[in-house]
N, C-alpha and C positions, 0 to 999 in steps of 0.2 A: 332730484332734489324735491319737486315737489310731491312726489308720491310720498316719501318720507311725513312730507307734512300736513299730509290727510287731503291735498289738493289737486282735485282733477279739473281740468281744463275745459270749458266748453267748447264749442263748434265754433265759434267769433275769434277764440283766440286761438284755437289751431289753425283757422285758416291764417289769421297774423302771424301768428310765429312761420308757417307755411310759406307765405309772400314774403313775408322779412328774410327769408334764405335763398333767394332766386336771384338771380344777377339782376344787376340795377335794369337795364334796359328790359326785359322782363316785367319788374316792379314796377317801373314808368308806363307800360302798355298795360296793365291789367290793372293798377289803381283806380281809377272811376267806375270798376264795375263792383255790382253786389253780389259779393261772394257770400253765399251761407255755409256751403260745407265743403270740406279738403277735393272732395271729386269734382265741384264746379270748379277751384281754383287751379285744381292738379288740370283740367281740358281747359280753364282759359290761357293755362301759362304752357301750354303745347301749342295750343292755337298760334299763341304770340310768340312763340320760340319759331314754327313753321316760318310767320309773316318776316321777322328775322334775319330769318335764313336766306329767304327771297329777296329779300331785298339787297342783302350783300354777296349774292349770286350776279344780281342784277348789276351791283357796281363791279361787280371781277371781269365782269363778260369782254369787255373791252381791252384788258391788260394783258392777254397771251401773246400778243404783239411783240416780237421785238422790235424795241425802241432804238433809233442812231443804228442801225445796221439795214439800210436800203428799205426801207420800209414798202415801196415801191411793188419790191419784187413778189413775186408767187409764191405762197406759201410752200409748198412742195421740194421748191428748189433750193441748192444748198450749192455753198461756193468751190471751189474747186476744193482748199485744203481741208472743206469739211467734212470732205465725203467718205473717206474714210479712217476718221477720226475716233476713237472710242467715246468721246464724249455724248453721242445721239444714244447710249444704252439709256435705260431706266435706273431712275436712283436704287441702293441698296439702303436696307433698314439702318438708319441712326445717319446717313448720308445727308450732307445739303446739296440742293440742285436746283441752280436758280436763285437762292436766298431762299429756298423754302425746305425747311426741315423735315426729313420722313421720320416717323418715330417709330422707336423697334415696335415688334409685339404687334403694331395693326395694320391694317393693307395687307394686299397679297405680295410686295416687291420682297 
């Protein structure tokens, strides 16, 4: 639309338009800094997409536990009817396992 109307954009507003389309949490972490052009904002919102990531790696780390089933016990060990049980395979693509969804198309499963 704006090329239509003789109007090109400068470097202040591509990087805004830029930030404006990045997910909130994103937006929240890279607002206070001075962005001049799309490549500073384009590595600060990797940067804060990495920091992100880490952090909610950091809150998972503790949840592969299963929870109400002996918690007690050695990871390793598995109950008598579970041993050979087909449920210890790997999910299949579009499968839930756990409550966690594989999606087709990525992952090797």
């Amino acid at each position: 639309m704006s090329i239509r109307a003789g109007h090109v954009d400068n470097d202040m507003e591509k990087v805004a338009r830029y930030i404006n389309g990045l997910m909130y949490d994103i937006q929240d972490d890279i607002s206070l800094l001075s962005l001049k052009t799309i490549e500073d904002a384009y590595q600060a919102s990797m940067n804060a997409e990495e920091k992100i990531l880490r952090k909610q790696s950091q809150r998972n780390r503790g949840r592969s536990l299963v929870r109400g089933r002996g918690a007690t016990r050695a990871r390793g060990q598995q109950h008598k009817h579970e041993a050979g049980s087909s449920s210890s395979r790997p999910p299949q693509r579009g499968e839930v396992n756990r409550g966690r969804f594989v999606p087709r198309g990525r992952g090797s499963a």
